[in-house]
PADO-476875 format. One record per residue: x, y negated, z of N, C-alpha, C in turn; residue in three letters. Coordinates in steps of 0.001 Angstrom, whole numbers, plus 500000, padded with zeros to 6 digits. Each point is the difference from the previous one (the first is absolute). Layout:
BEGIN
XYZXYZXYZALA...
This chain:
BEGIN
739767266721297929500156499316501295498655499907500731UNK498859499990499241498941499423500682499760501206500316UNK500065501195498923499375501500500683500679500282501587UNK501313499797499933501012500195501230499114499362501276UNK499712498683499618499255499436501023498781500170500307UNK499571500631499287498322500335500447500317501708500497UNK500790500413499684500361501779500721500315499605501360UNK501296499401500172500189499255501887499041499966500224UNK499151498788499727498836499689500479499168500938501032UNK499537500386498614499313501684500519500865500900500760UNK500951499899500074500638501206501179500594499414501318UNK499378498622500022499871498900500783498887500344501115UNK498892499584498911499175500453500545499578500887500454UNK500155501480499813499891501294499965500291500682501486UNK501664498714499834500139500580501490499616499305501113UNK499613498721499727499469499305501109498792500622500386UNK499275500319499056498382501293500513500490501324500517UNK500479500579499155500120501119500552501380501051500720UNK500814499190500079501392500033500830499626500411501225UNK499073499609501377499998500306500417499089501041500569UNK498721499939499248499515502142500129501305500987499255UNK500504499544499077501356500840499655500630500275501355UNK500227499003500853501034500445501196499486500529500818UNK498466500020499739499131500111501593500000501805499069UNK499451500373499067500146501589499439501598500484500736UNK500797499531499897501599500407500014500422500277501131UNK499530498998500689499504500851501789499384500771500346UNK498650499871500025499414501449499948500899500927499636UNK500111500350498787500495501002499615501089499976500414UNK501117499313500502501310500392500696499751500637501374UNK499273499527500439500039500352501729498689501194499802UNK499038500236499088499394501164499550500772501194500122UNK501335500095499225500561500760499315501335500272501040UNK500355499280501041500978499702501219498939500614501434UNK499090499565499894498730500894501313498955500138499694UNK499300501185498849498744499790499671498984500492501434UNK500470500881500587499111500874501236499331498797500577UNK501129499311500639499593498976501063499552497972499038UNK500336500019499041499668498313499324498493500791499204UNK500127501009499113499228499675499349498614500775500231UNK499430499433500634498404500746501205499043498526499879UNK498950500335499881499324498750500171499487499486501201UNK500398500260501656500244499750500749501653498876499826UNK501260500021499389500890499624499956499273498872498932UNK499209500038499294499665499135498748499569498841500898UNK498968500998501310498804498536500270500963499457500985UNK500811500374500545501090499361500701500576498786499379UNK500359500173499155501068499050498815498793498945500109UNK498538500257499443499743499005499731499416498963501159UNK499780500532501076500027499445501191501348499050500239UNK500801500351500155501365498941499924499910499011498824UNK499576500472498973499935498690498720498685498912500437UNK499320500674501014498591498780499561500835499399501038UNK500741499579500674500698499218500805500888499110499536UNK501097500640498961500866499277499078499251499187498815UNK499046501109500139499496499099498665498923499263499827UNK499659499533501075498918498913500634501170498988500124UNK501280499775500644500333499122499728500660499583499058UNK500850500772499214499902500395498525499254498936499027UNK498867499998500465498773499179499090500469498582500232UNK500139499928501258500414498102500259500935499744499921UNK501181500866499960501163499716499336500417499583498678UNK499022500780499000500050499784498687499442498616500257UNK499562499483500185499030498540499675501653499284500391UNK500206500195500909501691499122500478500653499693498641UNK500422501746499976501223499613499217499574499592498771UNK498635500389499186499850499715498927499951498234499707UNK499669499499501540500328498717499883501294499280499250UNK501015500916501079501540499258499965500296500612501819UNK499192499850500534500408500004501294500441501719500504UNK500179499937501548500317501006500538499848499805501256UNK499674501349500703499431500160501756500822500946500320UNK500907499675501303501016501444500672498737499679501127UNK499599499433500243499143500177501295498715500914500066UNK499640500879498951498972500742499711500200501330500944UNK500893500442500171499849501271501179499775499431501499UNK500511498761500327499950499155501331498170499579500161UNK500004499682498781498053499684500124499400501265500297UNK500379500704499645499137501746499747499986500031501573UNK501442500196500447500045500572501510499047498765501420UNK500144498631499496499341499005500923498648500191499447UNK499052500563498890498861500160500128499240500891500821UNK500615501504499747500036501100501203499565499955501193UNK501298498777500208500027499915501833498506499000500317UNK499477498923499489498858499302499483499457500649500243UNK499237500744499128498786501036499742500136500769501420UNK500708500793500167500039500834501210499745499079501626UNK500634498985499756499592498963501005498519499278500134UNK499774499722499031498541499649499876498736501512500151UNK500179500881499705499223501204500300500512500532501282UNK500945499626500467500185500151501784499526499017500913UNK499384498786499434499742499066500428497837500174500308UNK500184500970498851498159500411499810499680499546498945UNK500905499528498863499070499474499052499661500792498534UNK499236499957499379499036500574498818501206500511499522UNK500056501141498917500885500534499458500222499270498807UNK498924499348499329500076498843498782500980499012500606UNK499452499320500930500636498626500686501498500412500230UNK499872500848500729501801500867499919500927499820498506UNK499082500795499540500559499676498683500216499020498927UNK499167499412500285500457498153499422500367498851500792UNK500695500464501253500797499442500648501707500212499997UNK499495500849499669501562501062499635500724499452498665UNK498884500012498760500092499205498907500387498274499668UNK498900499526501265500142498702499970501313499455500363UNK500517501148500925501401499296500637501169500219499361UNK499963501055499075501014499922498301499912499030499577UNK498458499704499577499647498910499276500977498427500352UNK499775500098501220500986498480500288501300499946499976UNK500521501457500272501514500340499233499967499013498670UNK499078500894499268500470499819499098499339498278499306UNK499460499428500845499768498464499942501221498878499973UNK500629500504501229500571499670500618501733499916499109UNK500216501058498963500789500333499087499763499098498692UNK499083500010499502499531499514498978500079497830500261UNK499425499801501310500207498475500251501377500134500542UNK500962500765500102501907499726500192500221499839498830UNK499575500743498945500176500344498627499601498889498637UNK498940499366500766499408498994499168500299498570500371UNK499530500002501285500683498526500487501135499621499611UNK500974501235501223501649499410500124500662500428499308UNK499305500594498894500632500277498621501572501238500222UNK499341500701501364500891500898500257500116501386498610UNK500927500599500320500399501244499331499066501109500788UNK499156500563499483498850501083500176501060501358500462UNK501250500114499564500991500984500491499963499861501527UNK501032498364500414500220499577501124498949500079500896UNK498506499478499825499064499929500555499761501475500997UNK499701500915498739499162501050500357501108500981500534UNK501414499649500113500978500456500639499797499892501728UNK500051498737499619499855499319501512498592500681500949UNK498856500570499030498590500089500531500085501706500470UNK501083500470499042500412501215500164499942500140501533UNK500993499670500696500614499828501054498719499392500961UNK499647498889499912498879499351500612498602500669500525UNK499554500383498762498933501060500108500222501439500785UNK500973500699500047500362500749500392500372500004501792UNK500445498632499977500100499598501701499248499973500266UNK498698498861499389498335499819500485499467501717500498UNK500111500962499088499060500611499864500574501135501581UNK501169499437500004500674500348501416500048499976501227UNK499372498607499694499507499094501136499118500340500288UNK499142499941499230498126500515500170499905501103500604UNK500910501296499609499625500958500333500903500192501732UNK500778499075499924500570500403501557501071501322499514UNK500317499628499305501549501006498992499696501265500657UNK498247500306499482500080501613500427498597500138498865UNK499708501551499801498927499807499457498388499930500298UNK499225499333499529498791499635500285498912501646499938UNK499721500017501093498663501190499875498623499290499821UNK499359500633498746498151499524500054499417501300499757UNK498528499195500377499419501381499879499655500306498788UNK499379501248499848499615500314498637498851499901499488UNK499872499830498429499041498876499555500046500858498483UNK499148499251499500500390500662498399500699499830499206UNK500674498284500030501626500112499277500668501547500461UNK499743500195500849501168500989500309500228501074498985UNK498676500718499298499533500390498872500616499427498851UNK499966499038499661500880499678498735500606500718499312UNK501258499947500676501217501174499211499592501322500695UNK499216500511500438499647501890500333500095500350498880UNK500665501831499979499616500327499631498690500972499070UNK499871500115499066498335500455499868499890500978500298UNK498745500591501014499765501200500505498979500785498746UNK499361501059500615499476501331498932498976499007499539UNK499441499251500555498747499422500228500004498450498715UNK501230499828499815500082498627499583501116499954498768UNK499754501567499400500562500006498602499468498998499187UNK498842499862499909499268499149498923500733499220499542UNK500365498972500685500543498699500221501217500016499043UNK500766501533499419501418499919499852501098499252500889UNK499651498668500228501263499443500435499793499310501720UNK500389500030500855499493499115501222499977498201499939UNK498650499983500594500158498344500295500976498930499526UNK501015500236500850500829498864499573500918500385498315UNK500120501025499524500330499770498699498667499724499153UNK499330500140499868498662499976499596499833497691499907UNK500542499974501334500194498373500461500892499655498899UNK501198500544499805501396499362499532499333500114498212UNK499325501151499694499779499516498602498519499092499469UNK499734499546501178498907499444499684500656498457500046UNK500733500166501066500853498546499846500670499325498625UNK501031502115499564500587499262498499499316499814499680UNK498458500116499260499562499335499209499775498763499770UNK499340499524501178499548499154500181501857498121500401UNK500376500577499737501135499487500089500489500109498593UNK499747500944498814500502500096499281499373499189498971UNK498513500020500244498985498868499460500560498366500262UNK500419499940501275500513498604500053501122499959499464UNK500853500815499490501408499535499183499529499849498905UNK499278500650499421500013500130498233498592499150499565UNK499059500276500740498868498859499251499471498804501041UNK500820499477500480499241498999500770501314498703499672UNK499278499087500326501226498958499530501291499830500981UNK499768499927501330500638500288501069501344500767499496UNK499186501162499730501039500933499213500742499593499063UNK500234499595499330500401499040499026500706499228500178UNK499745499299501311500908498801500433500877500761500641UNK500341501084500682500753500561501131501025500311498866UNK499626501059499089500879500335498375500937499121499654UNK499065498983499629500469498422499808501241499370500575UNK499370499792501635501391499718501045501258500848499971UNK499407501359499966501030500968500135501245499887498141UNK499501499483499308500708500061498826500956498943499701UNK499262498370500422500857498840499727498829499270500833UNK500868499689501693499057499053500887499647498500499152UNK500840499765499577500606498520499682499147499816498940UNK499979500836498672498657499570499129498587500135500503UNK499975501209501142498700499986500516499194498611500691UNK501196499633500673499714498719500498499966498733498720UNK500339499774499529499906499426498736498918500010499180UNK499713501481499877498554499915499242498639499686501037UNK500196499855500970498921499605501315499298501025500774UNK501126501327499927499539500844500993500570499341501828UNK498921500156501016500035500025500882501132500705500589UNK501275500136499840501188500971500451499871499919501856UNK500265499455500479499848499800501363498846501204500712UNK498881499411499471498576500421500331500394501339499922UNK500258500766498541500142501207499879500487500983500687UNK501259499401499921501107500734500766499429500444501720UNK499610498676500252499350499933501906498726500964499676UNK499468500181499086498985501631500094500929500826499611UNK500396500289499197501221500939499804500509500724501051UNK500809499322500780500514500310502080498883500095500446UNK499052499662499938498498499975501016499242501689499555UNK499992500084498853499676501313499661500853501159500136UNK501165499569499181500980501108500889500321500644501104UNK500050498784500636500042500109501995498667501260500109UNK498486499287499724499102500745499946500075501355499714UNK500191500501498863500578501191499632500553500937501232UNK501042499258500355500688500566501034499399500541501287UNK498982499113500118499436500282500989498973500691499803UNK499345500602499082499278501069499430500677500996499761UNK501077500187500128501224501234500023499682500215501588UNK499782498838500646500843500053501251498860500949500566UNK498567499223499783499037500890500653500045501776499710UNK500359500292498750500348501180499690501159500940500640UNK500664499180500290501399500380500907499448500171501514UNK499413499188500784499303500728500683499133501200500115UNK499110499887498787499517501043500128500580501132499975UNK500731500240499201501296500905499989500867500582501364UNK500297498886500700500624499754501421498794500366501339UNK498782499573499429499336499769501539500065499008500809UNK501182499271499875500007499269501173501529498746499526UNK499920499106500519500592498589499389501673500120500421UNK500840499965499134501741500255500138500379498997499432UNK500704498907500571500375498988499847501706500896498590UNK500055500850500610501553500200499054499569501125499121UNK498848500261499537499454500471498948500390499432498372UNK500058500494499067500042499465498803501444499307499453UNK500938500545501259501140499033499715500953501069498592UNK500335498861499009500632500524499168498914500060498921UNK498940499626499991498644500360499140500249498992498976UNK500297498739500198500180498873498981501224500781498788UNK500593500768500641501287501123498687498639500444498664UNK499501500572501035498943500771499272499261499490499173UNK499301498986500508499046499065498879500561499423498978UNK501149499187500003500297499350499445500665500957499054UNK500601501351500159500486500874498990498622500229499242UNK499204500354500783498693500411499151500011499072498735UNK499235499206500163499388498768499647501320499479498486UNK501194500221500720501075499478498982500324501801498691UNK499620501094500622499982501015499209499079500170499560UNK498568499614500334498641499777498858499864498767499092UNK501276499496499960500034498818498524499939498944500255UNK500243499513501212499736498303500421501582499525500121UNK500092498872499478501326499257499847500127499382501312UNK501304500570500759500560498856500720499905498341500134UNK500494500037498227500068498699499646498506498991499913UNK498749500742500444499051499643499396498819500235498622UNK498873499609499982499580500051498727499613501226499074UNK500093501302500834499549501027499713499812501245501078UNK499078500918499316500069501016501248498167500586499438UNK499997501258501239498404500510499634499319500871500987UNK499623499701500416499288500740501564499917502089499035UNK499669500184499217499954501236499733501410500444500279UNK501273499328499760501454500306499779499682499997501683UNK499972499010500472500418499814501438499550501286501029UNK498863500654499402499593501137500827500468501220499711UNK500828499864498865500646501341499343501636499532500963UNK500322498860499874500879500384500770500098499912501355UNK498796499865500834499655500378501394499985501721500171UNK499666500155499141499931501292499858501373500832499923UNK500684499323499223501602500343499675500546499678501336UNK499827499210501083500870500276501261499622500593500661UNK498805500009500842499289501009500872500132501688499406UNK499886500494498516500391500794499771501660500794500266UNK500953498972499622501134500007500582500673500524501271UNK498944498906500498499971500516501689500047500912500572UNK498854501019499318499073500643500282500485501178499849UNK501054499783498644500466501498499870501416499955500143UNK500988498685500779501103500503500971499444500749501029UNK499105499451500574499537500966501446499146500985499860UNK500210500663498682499293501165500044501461500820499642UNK500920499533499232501210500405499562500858499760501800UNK499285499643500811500985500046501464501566499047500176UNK499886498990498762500754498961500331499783499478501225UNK501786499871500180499688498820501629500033498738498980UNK499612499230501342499621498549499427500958498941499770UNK501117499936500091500875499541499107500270499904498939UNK499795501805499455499871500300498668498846499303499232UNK498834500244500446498939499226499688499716498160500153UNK500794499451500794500329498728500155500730499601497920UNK500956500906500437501293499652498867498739500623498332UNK499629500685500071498683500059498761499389499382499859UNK499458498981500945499086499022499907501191498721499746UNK500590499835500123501478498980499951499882500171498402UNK500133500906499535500678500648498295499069499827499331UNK498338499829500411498787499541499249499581499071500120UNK500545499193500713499951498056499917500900499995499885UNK501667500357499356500688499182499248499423500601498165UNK499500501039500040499647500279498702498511499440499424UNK499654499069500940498724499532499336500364498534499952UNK501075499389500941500544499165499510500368499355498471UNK501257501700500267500548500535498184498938499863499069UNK498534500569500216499150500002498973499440498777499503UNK499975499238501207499075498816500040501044499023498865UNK501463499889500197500920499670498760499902500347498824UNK500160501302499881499819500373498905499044499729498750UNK499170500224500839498195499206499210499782499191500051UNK500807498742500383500375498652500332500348500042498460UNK501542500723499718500990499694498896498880500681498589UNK499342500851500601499514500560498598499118498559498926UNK499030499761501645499237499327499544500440498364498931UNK501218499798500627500426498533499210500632500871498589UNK
């Protein structure tokens, strides 16, 4: 019996690590082997990963959510109201930094603003960030005068470029170069800092956390405060990407993250998860993507694939639920 239980265990574990580079190989190689001419070029590579440092910048602050307990639908609505921000403030004349941490700052109170609904009025983080969904998305509507924002060009704009003859060195452009400097440094705060610990903590059993004299409140309100953040470090990237500020940019993006994030090993339920998983499965949608529209799916078809990989990471997220008890 005990051998039985220490084999689960291990094939428990096994797949919570490596389940999803298994899926992220299985793609490749499906849509390899379905369009190699046109997917598999390293022009098509640096493409892919240009779309992931976007998902998977917010990706990063998502995991901190859910590993809490919590959850954000309002993360594609922040992306698109940072955009319009940034592009507004650099049409306005201001510094391309200042642009850019204005753009940030104003996620940031999203996601303030979520976290004190969440903590105070002891709302449902579903309901909340439902509601912000919608909210944020009007704001960023408003701002822009429901058209899109033109700025001039600056060196965000550079970010997501691609690399010319000149700027092989680098391997990867700017903003992915950004997104893994972020996992790390995000990944340091889950696993060795105490913070980290407490978020684990919350995310596993709020009620003893609070009990044993973790700050639950406090947490959680950085938790939404960083997340939001996140988002808006996507967002600046999404401009760069764009050029210029689209209030209806990014819509449908919260599918994406939250599949990510829940197919790189983080529990719905809380209390687990791993920024390395989370970027393997950023990788697993933008790849997806990437190679319906190289395969010349219309977008329905591709709607309904992305539908079939958030109910199957759902499925997974159960499953490894049941293994684990």
């Amino acid at each position: 019996m005990a051998y039985e239980t220490t084999r689960r265990a291990v094939w428990s574990d096994a797949l919570r690590r490596f389940g999803p580079l298994v899926g992220l190989v299985f793609v490749v190689a499906l849509f390899g082997a379905l369009r190699p001419a046109a997917f598999l070029t390293a022009d098509n590579a640096q493409l892919i990963l240009l779309q992931t440092a976007v998902v998977g910048t917010a990706a990063l602050g998502m995991t901190l959510v859910i590993v809490s307990g919590g959850i954000d639908l309002s993360v594609g609505s922040n992306i698109a109201l940072c955009t319009v921000v940034v592009a507004l403030l650099l049409a306005k004349g201001a510094p391309p930094l200042l642009g850019a941490l204005g753009g940030v700052a104003a996620s940031a109170l999203g996601g303030l603003l979520i976290g004190l609904l969440v903590t105070r009025l002891k709302l449902s983080p579903f309901i909340v960030t439902l509601g912000l969904w919608g909210a944020l998305r009007g704001l960023a509507k408003g701002l822009a005068g429901e058209t899109v924002v033109q700025a001039p060009q600056t060196w965000l704009n550079g970010l997501l470029n691609t690399l010319g003859e000149g700027q092989r060195w680098m391997l990867f452009p700017a903003g992915v170069w950004m997104m893994l400097v972020l996992s790390v440094l995000v990944n340091v705060l889950l696993r060795y800092t105490r913070f980290g610990r407490y978020v684990f903590a919350i995310g596993a059993n709020e009620q003893a956390s609070r009990l044993s004299g973790i700050p639950v409140e406090g947490v959680k309100l950085a938790v939404f405060l960083l997340g939001a953040a996140f988002a808006g470090l996507a967002g600046v990237l999404q401009f760069s990407y764009l050029t210029l500020g689209d209030p209806t940019t990014a819509t449908g993006y919260e599918l994406d993250i939250i599949a990510a994030t829940v197919i790189g090993g983080a529990s719905l339920s809380g209390g687990s998860g791993s920024i390395f998983g989370t970027l393997i499965g950023a990788l697993i949608m933008t790849t997806v993507a990437n190679g319906c529209t190289k395969l010349e799916l219309a977008n329905w078809v591709q709607e309904i694939v992305t539908g079939a990989i958030i109910v199957f990471a759902v499925a997974l997220d159960r499953f490894r639920a049941a293994r684990g008890a």
